[in-house]
C-alpha positions as CSV (number, residue, x, y, z in Angstrom):
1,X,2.0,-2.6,22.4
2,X,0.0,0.3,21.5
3,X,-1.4,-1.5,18.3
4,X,-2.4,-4.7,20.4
5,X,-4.1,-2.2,22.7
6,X,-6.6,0.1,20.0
7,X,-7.1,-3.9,18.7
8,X,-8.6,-5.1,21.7
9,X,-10.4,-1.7,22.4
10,X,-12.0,-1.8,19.0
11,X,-12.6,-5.7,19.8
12,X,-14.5,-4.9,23.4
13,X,-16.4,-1.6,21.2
14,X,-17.7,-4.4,18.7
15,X,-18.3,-7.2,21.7
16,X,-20.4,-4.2,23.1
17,X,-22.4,-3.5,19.7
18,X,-23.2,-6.9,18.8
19,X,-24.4,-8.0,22.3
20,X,-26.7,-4.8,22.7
21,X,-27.8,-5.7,19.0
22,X,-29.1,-8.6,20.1
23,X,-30.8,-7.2,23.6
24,X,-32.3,-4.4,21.6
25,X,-33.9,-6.9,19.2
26,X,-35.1,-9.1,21.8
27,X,-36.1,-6.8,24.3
28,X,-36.9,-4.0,22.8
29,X,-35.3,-0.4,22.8
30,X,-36.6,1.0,26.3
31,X,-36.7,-2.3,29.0
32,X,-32.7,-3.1,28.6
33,X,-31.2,-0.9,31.8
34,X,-27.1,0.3,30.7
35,X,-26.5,-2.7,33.8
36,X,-28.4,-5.0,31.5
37,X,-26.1,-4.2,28.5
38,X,-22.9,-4.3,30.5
39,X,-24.2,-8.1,31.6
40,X,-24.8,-9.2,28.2
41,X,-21.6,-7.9,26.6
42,X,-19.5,-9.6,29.8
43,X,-18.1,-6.2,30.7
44,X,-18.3,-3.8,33.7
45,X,-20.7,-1.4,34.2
46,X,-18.0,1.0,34.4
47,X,-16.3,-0.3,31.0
48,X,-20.1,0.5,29.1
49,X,-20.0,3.8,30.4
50,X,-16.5,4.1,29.1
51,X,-17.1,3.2,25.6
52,X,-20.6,4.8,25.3
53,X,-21.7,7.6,28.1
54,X,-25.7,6.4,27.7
55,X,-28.0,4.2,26.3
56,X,-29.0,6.5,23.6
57,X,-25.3,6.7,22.1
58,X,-25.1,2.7,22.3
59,X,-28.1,2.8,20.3
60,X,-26.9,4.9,18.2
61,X,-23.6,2.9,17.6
62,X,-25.8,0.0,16.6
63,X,-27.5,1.7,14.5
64,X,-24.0,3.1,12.9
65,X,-22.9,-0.9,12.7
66,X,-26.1,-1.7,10.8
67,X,-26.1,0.9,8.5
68,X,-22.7,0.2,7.2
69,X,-24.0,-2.6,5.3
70,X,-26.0,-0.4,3.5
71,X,-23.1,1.3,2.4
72,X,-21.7,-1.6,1.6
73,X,-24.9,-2.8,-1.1
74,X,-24.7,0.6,-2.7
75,X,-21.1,0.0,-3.3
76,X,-21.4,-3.5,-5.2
77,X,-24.1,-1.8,-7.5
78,X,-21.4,1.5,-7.9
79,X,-18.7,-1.1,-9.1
80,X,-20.8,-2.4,-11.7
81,X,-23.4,0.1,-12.9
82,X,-24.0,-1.0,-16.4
83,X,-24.8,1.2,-19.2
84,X,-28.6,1.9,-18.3
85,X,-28.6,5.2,-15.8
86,X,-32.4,4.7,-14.7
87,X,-31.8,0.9,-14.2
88,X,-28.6,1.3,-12.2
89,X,-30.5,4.1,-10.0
90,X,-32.9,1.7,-9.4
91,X,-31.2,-1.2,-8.3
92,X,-28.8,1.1,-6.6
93,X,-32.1,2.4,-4.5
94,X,-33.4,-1.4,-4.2
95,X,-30.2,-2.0,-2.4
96,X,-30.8,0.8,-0.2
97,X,-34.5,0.0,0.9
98,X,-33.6,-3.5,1.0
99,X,-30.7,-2.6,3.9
100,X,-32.8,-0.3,5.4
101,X,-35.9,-2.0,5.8
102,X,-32.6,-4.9,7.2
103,X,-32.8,-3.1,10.6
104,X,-34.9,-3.3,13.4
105,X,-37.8,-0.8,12.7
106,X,-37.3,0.7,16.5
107,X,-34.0,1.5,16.1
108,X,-34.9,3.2,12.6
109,X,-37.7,5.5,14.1
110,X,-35.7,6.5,17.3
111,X,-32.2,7.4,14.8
112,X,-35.3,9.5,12.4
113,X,-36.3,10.9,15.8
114,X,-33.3,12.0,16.8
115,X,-32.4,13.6,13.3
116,X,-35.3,15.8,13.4
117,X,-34.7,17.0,17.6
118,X,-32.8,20.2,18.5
119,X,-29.1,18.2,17.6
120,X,-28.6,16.8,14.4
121,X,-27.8,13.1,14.5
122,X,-24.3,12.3,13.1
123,X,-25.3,8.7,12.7
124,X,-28.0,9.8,10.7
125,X,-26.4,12.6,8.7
126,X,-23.6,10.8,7.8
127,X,-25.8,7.4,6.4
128,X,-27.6,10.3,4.3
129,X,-24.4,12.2,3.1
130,X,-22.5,8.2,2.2
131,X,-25.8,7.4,-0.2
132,X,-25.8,10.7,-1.5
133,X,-22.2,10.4,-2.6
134,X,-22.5,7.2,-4.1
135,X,-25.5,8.1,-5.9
136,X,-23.4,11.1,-6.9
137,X,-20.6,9.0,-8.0
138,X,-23.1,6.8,-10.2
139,X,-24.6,9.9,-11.7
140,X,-20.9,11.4,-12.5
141,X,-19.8,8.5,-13.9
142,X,-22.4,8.0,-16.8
143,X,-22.5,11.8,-17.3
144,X,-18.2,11.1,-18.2
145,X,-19.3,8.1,-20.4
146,X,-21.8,10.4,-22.0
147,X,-25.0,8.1,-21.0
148,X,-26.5,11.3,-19.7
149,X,-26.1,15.0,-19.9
150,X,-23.8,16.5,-17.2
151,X,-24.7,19.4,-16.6
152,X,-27.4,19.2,-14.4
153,X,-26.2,15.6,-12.0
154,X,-26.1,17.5,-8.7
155,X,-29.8,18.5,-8.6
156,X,-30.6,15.1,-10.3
157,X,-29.2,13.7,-7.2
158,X,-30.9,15.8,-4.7
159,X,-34.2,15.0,-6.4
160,X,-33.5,11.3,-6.8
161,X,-32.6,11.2,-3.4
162,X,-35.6,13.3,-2.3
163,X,-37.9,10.5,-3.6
164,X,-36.3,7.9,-2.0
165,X,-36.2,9.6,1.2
166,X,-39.8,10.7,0.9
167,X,-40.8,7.5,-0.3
168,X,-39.4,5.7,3.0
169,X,-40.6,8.1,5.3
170,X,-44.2,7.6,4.0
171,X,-43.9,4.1,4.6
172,X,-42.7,5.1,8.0
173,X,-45.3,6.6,9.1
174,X,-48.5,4.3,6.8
175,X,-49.8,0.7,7.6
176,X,-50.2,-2.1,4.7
177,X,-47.4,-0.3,3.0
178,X,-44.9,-3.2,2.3
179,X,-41.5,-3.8,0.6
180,X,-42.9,-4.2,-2.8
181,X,-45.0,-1.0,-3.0
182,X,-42.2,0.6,-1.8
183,X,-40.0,-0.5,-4.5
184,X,-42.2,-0.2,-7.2
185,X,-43.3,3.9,-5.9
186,X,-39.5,4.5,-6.0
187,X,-39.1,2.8,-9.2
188,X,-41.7,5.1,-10.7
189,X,-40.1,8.3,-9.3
190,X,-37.1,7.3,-11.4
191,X,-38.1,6.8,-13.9
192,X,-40.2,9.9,-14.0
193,X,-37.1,12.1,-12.8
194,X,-35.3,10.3,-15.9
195,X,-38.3,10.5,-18.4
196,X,-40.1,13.6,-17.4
197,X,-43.5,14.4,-16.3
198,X,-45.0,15.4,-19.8
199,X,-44.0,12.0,-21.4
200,X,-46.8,11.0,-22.4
């Protein structure tokens, strides 16, 4: 009983999600009241409140249910990295931008907003800490296979991950700056971190 019970709770959570997805992306992040929500997912007002205590924290659930594909592109490139470090970095970061730029561009700047307020966003923080390990992982693994040296892959994966990050929240914040220029500027950064800024 118990089982059939967390299912349909995890079923009404996800009912929730997707319907507010779909609100939010129509409507926008501010106009849908937590009584427009409740209507769209078929549940009570009461049941919203239940499952999320504000609008902010079902927004932040969404954002939580579309980041996890971006977890889930890092992975395929992870189980098949190939024998080229800067290549696999880059395709592992292609898959990264490409699932990022996947989500609604609102819901991106109020998640970036709330990681930089007084409280920390877990949403946020823990989408940064997954991409860090897997770029980690990818790092460690060629480093074991010899393909590069070891002894230096945790600060290769801060500063690879500081370009991407860097990268993206310049295009936040600049016009005219599309998915291809951001590509091809993290795609340089790579290769410089891999190359080094005196090759000439």
């Amino acid at each position: 009983m118990s089982g059939r019970r967390e299912r349909k709770k995890q079923e009404t959570r996800d009912q929730i999600i997707r319907s507010a997805e779909a609100l939010f992306a129509e409507r926008g992040l501010q106009e849908p009241t937590m009584e427009d929500l409740a209507a769209a997912a078929d549940v009570a007002v009461a049941t919203l409140y239940n499952y999320f205590g504000s609008k902010l924290a079902l927004q932040m659930a969404v954002f939580a249910a579309e980041t996890a594909d971006i977890v889930a592109r890092g992975a395929v490139v992870g189980a098949h990295p190939g024998d080229d470090p800067e290549e696999a970095v880059g395709r592992l970061f292609d898959a990264y931008i490409d699932g990022i730029l996947a989500i609604d561009p609102r819901l991106l700047v109020e998640a970036i907003k709330r990681g930089f307020g007084d409280e920390l966003s877990p949403e946020l923080v823990g989408l940064d800490l997954q991409m860090m390990q897997q770029l980690g992982d990818l790092l460690r693994g060629f480093a074991r296979r010899g393909l590069i040296a070891s002894d230096h892959v945790e600060d290769g994966v801060f500063l690879l991950y500081s370009a991407l990050i860097t990268v993206l929240l310049f295009f936040m914040t600049m016009d005219g700056f599309g998915p291809d220029e951001i590509r091809a500027q993290v795609r340089r950064l790579v290769a410089a971190a891999f190359r080094g800024l005196d090759e000439s």
